[in-house]
C-alpha positions as a Markdown table, in Angstrom:
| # | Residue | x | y | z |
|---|---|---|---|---|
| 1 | Unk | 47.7 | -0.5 | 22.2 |
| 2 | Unk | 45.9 | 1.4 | 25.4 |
| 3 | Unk | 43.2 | 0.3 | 27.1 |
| 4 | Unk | 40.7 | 3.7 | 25.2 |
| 5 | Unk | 42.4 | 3.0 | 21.9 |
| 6 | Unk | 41.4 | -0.6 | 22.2 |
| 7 | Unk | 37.7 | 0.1 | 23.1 |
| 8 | Unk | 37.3 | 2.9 | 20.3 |
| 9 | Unk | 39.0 | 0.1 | 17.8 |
| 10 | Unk | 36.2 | -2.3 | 19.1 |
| 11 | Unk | 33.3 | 0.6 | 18.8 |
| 12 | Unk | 34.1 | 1.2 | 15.5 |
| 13 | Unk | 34.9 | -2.0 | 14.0 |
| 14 | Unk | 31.1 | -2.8 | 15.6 |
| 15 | Unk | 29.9 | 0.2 | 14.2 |
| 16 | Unk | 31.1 | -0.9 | 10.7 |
| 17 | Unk | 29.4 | -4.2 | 11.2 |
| 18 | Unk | 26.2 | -3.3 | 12.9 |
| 19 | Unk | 25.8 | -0.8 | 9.5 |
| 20 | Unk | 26.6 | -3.4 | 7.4 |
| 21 | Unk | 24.5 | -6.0 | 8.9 |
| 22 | Unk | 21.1 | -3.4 | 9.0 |
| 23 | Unk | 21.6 | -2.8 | 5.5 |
| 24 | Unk | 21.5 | -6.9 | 4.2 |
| 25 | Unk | 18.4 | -6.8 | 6.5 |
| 26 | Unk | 16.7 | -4.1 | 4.7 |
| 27 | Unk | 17.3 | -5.6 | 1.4 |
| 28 | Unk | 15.8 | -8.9 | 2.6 |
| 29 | Unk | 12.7 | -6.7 | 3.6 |
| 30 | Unk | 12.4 | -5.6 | 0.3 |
| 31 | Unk | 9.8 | -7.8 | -2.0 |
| 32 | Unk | 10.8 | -9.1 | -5.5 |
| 33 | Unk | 9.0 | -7.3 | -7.8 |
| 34 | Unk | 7.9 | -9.5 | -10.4 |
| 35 | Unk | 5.8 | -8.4 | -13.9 |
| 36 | Unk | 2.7 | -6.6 | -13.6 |
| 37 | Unk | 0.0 | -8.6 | -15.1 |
| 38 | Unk | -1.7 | -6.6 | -18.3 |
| 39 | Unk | -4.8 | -5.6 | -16.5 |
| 40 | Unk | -6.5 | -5.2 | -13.0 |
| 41 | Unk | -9.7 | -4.6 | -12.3 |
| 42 | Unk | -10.6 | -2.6 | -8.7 |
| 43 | Unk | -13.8 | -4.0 | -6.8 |
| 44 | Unk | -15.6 | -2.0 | -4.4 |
| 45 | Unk | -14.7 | -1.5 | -0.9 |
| 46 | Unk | -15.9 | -4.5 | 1.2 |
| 47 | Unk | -17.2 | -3.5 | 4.6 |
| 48 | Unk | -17.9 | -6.8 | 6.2 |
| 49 | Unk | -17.0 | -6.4 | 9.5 |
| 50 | Unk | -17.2 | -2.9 | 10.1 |
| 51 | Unk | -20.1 | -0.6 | 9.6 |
| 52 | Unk | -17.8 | 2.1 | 7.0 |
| 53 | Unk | -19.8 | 5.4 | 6.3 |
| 54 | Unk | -20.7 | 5.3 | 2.5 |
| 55 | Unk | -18.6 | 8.6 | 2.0 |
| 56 | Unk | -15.7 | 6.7 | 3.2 |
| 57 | Unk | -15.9 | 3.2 | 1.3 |
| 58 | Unk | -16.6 | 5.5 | -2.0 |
| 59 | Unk | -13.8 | 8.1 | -1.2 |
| 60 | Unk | -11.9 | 4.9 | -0.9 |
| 61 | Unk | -12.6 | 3.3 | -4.3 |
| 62 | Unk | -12.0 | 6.2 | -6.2 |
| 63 | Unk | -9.0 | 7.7 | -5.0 |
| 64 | Unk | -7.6 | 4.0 | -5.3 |
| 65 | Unk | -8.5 | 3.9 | -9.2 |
| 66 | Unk | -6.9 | 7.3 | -9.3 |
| 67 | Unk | -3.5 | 6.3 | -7.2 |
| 68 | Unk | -3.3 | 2.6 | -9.0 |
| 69 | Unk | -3.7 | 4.3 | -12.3 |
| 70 | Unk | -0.6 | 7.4 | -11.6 |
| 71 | Unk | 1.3 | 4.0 | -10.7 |
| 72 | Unk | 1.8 | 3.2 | -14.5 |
| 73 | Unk | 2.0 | -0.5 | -13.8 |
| 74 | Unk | -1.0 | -2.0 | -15.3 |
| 75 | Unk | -1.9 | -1.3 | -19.0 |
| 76 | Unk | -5.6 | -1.3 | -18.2 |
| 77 | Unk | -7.8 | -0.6 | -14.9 |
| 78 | Unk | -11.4 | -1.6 | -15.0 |
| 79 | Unk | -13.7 | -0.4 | -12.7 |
| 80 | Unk | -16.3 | -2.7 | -10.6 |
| 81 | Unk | -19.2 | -4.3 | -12.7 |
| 82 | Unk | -16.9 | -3.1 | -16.3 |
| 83 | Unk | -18.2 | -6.4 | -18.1 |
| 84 | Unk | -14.9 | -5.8 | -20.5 |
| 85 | Unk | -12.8 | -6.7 | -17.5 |
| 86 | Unk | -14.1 | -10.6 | -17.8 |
| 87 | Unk | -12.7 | -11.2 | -21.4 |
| 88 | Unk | -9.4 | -9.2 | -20.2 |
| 89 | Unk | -6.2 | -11.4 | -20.6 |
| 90 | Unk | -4.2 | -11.6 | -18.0 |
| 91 | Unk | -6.1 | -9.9 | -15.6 |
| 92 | Unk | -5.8 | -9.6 | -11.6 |
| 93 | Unk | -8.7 | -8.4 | -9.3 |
| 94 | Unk | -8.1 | -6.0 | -6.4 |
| 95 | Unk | -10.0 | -6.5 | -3.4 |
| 96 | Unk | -9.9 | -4.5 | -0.1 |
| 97 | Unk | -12.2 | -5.2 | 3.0 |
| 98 | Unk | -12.4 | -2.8 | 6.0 |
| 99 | Unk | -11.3 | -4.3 | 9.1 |
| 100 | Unk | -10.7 | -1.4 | 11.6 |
| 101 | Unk | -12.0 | 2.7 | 11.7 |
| 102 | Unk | -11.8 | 5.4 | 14.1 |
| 103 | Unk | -13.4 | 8.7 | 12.7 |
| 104 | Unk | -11.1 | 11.6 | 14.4 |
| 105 | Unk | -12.5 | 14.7 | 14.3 |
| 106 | Unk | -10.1 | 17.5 | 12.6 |
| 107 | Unk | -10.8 | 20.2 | 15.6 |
| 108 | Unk | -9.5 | 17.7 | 18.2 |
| 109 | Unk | -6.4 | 17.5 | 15.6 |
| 110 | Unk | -6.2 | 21.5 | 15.5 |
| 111 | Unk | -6.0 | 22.3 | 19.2 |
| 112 | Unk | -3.6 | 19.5 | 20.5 |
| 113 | Unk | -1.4 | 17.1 | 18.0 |
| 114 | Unk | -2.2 | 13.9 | 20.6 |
| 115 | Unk | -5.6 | 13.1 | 19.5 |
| 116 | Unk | -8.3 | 13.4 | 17.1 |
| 117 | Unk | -6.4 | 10.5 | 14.2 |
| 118 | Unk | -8.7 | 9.3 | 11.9 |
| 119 | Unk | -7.9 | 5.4 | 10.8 |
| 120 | Unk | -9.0 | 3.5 | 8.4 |
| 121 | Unk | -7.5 | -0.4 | 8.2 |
| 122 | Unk | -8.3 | -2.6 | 5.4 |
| 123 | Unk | -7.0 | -5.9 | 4.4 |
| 124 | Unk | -6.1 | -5.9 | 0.9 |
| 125 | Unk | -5.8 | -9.1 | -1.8 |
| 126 | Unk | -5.0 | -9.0 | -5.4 |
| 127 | Unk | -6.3 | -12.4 | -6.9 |
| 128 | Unk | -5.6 | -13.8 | -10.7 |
| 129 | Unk | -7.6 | -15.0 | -12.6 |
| 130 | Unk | -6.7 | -18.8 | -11.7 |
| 131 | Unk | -7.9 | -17.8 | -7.8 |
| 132 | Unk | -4.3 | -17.8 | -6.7 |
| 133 | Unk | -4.0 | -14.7 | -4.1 |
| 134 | Unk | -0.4 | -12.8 | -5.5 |
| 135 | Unk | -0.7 | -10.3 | -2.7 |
| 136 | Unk | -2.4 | -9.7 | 0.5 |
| 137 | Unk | -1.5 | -7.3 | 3.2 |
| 138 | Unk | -3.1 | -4.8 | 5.8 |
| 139 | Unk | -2.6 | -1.6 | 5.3 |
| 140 | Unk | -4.2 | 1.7 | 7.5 |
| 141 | Unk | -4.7 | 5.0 | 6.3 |
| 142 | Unk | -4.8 | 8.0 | 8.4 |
| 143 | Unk | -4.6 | 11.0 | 8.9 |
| 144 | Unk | -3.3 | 12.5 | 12.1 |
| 145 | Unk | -2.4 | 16.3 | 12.3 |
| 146 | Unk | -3.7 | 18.7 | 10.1 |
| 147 | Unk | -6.7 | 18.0 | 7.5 |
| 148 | Unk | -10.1 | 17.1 | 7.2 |
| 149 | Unk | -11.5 | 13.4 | 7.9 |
| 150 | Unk | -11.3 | 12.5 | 4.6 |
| 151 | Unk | -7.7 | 12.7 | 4.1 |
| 152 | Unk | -7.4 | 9.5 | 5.3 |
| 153 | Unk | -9.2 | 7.7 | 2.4 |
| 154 | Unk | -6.4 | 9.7 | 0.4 |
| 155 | Unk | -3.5 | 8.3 | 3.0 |
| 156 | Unk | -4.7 | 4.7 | 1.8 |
| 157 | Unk | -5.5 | 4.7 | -1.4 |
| 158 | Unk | -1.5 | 6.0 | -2.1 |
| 159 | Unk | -0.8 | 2.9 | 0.5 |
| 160 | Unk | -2.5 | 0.4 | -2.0 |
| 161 | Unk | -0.5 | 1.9 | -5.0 |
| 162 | Unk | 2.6 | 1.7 | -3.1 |
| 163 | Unk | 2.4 | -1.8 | -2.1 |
| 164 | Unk | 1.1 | -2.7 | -6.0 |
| 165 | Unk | 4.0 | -0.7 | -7.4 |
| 166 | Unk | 6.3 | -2.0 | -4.4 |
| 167 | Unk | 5.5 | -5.5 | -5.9 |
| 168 | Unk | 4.9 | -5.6 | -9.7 |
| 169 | Unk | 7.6 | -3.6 | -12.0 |
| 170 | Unk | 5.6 | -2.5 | -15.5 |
| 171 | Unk | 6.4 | -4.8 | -18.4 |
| 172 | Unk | 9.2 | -4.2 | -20.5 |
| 173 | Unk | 8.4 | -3.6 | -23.6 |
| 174 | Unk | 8.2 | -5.7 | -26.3 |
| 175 | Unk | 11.6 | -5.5 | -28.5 |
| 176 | Unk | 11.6 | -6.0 | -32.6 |
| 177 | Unk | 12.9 | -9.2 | -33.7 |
């Protein structure tokens, strides 16, 4: 065998392995999903450490009731301060806290593609009803090219579903005995 048919041997059998070896490390990356529990209920958007404008932290909350519920996972979504959600079996509670925002402004975004992002970072943690925390993450939301502030509230709330939907699978449904 010559010296280049050697080395392209070598590149390729590398090749094969380096492929094979990125792929087991993406399925590690991937969460178990597990069941969804029945119900969740979706608190308000906690802004203890940042000072969030109200149009943002209500932006927020409702396009997050909106994403969670296209999701499909939970049977039931109760809003904040629904007294149902208390005698709800099997019920987790969402709760999000801003912990970062930069408001962008959308002209700076129209006239060069290097600044102007609005960002919006929370810290997220879905809770059963036991206390025991079943997810918690950061997630950011932004928006960086074209668009309007607010687009970043929408960036998030689709974040939040993704990582609930990313983790819980629906239910199966119940088969007849």
């Amino acid at each position: 065998m010559t010296t280049g048919k050697f080395i392209r041997a070598l590149f390729s059998l590398l090749l094969i392995a380096g492929v094979g070896a990125g792929a087991v490390v993406r399925a590690q990356d991937k969460p178990v999903r597990q069941p969804a529990p029945h119900a969740i209920q979706i608190l308000k958007i906690e802004s203890s450490e940042i000072k969030l404008p109200p149009a943002f932290q209500m932006a927020i909350y409702e396009r997050a009731l909106e994403e969670v519920k296209k999701t499909g996972i939970f049977a039931e979504i109760y809003r904040d301060g629904d007294t149902r959600a208390t005698s709800a079996a099997d019920r987790v509670v969402l709760h999000t806290d801003v912990r970062g925002f930069t408001k962008g402004s959308a002209r700076a975004r129209q006239v060069t593609t290097v600044a102007g992002k609005t960002s919006i970072k929370v810290h997220m943690q879905l809770i059963n009803q036991d206390g025991k925390v079943l997810l918690e993450k950061d997630i950011e939301g932004k928006v960086r090219f074209l668009g309007e502030n607010m687009r970043a509230t929408f960036d998030l709330a689709k974040k939040i579903a993704h990582t609930l939907k990313d983790n819980f699978q629906k239910p199966a449904p119940a088969t007849k005995s």
